[in-house]
C-alpha positions in Angstrom: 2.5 27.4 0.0 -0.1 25.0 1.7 -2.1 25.3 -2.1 1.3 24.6 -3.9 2.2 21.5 -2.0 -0.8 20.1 -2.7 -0.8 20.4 -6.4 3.1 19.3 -6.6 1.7 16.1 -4.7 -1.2 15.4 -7.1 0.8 15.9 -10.3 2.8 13.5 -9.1 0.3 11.2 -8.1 -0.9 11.5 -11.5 2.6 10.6 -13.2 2.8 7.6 -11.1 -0.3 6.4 -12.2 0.3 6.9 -16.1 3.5 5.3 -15.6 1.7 2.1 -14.0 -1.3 2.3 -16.5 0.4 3.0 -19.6 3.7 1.2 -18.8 5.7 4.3 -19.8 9.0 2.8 -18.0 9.0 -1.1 -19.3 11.6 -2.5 -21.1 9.4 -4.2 -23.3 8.7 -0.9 -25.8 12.5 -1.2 -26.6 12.3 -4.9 -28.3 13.8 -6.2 -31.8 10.3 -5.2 -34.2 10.8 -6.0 -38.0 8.7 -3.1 -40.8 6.9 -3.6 -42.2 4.7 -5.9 -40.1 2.6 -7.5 -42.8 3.1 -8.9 -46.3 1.4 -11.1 -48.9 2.0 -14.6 -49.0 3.9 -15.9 -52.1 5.3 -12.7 -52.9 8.6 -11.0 -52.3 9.7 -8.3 -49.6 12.1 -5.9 -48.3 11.8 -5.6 -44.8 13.6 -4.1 -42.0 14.5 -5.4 -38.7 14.9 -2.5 -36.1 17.0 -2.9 -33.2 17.0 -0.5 -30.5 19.6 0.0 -27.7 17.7 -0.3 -24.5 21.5 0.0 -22.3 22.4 2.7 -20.8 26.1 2.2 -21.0 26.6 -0.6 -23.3 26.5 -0.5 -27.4 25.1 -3.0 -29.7 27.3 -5.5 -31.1 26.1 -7.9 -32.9 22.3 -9.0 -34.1 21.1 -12.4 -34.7 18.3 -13.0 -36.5 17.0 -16.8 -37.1 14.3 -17.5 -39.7 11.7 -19.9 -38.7 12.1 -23.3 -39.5 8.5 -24.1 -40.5 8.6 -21.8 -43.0 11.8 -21.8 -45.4 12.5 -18.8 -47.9 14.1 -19.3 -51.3 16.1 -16.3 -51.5 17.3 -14.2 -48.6 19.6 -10.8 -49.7 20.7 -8.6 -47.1 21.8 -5.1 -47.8 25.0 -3.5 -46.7 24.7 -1.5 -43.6 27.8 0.8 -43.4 30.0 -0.4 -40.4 28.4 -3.9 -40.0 29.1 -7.4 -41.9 26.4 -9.8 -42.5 26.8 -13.4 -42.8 24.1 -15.7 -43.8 23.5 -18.9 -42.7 22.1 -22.2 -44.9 20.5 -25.3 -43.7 19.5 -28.5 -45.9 15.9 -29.3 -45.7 14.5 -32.4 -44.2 12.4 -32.7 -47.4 12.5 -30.2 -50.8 10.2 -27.5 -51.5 9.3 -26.0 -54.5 10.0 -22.9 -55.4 9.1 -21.3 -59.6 8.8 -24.8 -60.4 12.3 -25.8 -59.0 13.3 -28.2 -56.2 15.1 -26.0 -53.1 16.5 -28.3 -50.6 18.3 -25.1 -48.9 17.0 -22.5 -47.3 18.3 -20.0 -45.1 18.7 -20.4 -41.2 20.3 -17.2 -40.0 21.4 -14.1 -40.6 24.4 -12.4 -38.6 25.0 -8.4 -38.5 28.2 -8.1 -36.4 29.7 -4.0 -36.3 33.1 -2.8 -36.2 34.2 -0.5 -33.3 32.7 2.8 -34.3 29.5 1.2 -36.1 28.1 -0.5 -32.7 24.1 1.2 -31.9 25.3 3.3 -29.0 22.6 3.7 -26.0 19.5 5.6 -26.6 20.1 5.1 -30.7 18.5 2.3 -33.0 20.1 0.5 -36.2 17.8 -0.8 -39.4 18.9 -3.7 -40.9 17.0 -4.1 -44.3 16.5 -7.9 -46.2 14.6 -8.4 -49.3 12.9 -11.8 -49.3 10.8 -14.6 -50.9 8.8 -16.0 -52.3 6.8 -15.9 -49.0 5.4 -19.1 -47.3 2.0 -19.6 -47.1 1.7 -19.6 -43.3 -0.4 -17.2 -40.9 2.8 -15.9 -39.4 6.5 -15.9 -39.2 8.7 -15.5 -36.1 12.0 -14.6 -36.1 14.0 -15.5 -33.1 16.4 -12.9 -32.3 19.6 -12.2 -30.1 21.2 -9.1 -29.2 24.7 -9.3 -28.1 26.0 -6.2 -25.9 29.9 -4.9 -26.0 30.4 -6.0 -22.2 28.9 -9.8 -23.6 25.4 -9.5 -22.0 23.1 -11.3 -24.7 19.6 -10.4 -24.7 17.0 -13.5 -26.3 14.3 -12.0 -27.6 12.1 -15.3 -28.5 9.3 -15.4 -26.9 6.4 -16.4 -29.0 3.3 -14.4 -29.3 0.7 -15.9 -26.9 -2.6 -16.9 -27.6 -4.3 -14.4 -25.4 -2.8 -11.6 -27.4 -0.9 -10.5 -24.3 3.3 -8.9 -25.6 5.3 -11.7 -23.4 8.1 -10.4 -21.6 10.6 -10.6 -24.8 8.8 -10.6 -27.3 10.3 -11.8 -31.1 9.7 -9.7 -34.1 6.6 -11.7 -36.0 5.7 -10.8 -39.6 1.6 -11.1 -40.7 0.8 -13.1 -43.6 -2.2 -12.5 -45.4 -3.8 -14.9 -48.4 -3.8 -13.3 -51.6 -7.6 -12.7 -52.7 -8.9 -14.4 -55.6 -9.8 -11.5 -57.7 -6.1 -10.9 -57.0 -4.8 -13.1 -58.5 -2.1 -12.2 -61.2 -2.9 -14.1 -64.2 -7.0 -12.7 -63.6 -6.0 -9.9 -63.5 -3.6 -9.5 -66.6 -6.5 -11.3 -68.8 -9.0 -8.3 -67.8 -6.2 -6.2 -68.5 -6.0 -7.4 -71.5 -9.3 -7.6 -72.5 -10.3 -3.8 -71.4 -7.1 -2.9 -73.3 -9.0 -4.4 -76.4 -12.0 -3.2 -75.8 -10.5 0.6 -74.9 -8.7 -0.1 -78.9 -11.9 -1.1 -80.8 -14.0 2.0 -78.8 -11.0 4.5 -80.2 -11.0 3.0 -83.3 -14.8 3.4 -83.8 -14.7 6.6 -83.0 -11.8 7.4 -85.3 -13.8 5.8 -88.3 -16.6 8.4 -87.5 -14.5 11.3 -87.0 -13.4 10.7 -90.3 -16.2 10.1 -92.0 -17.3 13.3 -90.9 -14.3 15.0 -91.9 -14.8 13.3 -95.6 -18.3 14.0 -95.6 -17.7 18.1 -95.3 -15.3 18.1 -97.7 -17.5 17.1 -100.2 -20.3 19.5 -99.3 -17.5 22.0 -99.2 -16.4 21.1 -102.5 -20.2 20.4 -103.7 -20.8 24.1 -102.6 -17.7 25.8 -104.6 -18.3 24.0 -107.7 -21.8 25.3 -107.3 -20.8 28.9 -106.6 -18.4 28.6 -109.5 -21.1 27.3 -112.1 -23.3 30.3 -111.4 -21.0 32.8 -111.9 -19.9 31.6 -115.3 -21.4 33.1 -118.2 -23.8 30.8 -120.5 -21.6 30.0 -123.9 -23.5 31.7 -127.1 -24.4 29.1 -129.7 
């Protein structure tokens, strides 16, 4: 008995430890994260913000996702999530941007996903809410304030910005990664090299196609050569 105390004791000894190393029990694993977490600037998206429901008793309502301010998007489209109605939000820019050579003095502010009844994320479940946007701005990153109404009215701001230590704050929003598009990536490069090994890959085929047939002509005539040969022999030598 004296043996199994002891190793009911360290075991859990041990969990409390993982627990306060590892942070298995903190709220902050259950936060507002949008997927994927990285894009291209200046290209287009879909992306998914992922809501969990860290209650125990109470359901999702309603999600509120702002887009940041330093960084407008041209086009914003949300998808339909059965059970849930989006509403999208405009703002006039302090001064236009340009966008494919037009003039955008719009941009989108917010997007609101509220549920009926039976659609609410119920506790220990998550919803997806998908977007497709662009054309990206060319900024490092982009935080998206969020809020996360409850069905008893708590509202839970997740807004904090990510900190310059690298340390999650307490509510962390969902932040997307922008990455400058490489040089030898760029479009127009790249289609011209298309292009050019397309050529290239043409005149190499039709090179060989020339050769294949002049090879092709060049046994038919020894083929020929030979019966006309064979033929001449074998004919008898007209008397005179």
């Amino acid at each position: 008995m004296i043996r199994l105390r002891r190793t009911a004791t360290a075991t859990l000894a041990l969990g409390a430890v993982v627990v306060a190393v590892f942070g298995f029990a903190g709220p902050a694993s259950a936060h507002i994260t949008v997927d994927p977490k990285e894009a291209t600037q200046g290209g287009y998206g879909r992306f998914a913000f992922r809501v969990p429901n860290e209650s125990d008793t109470e359901s999702t309502t309603k999600v509120e996702i702002f887009l940041p301010e330093n960084a407008p998007l041209g086009s914003v489209s949300t998808m339909l999530v059965p059970g849930w109605t989006a509403v999208v939000e405009k703002r006039t820019l302090d001064e236009p941007v340009e966008v494919h050579g037009s003039q955008l003095s719009e941009a989108v502010s917010k997007v609101t996903w509220t549920a009926e009844p039976e659609a609410a994320i119920a506790p220990g479940t998550f919803q997806e809410f998908p977007v497709s946007v662009g054309p990206l701005p060319t900024v490092d990153t982009m935080v998206f304030k969020s809020l996360q109404t409850y069905s008893d009215g708590t509202i839970v701001r997740w807004i904090d910005e990510p900190t310059a230590d690298g340390v999650e704050p307490e509510q962390p929003a969902p932040v997307l990664e922008l990455v400058a598009v490489a040089a030898s990536a760029d479009p127009t490069t790249e289609g011209e090299a298309r292009v050019a090994d397309d050529e290239q890959e043409a005149g190499g085929g039709l090179a060989i196609g020339l050769g294949v047939a002049g090879l092709v002509a060049g046994l038919g005539g020894l083929v020929l050569g030979g019966l006309a040969f064979t033929r001449s022999r074998r004919e008898p030598t007209p008397k005179v």
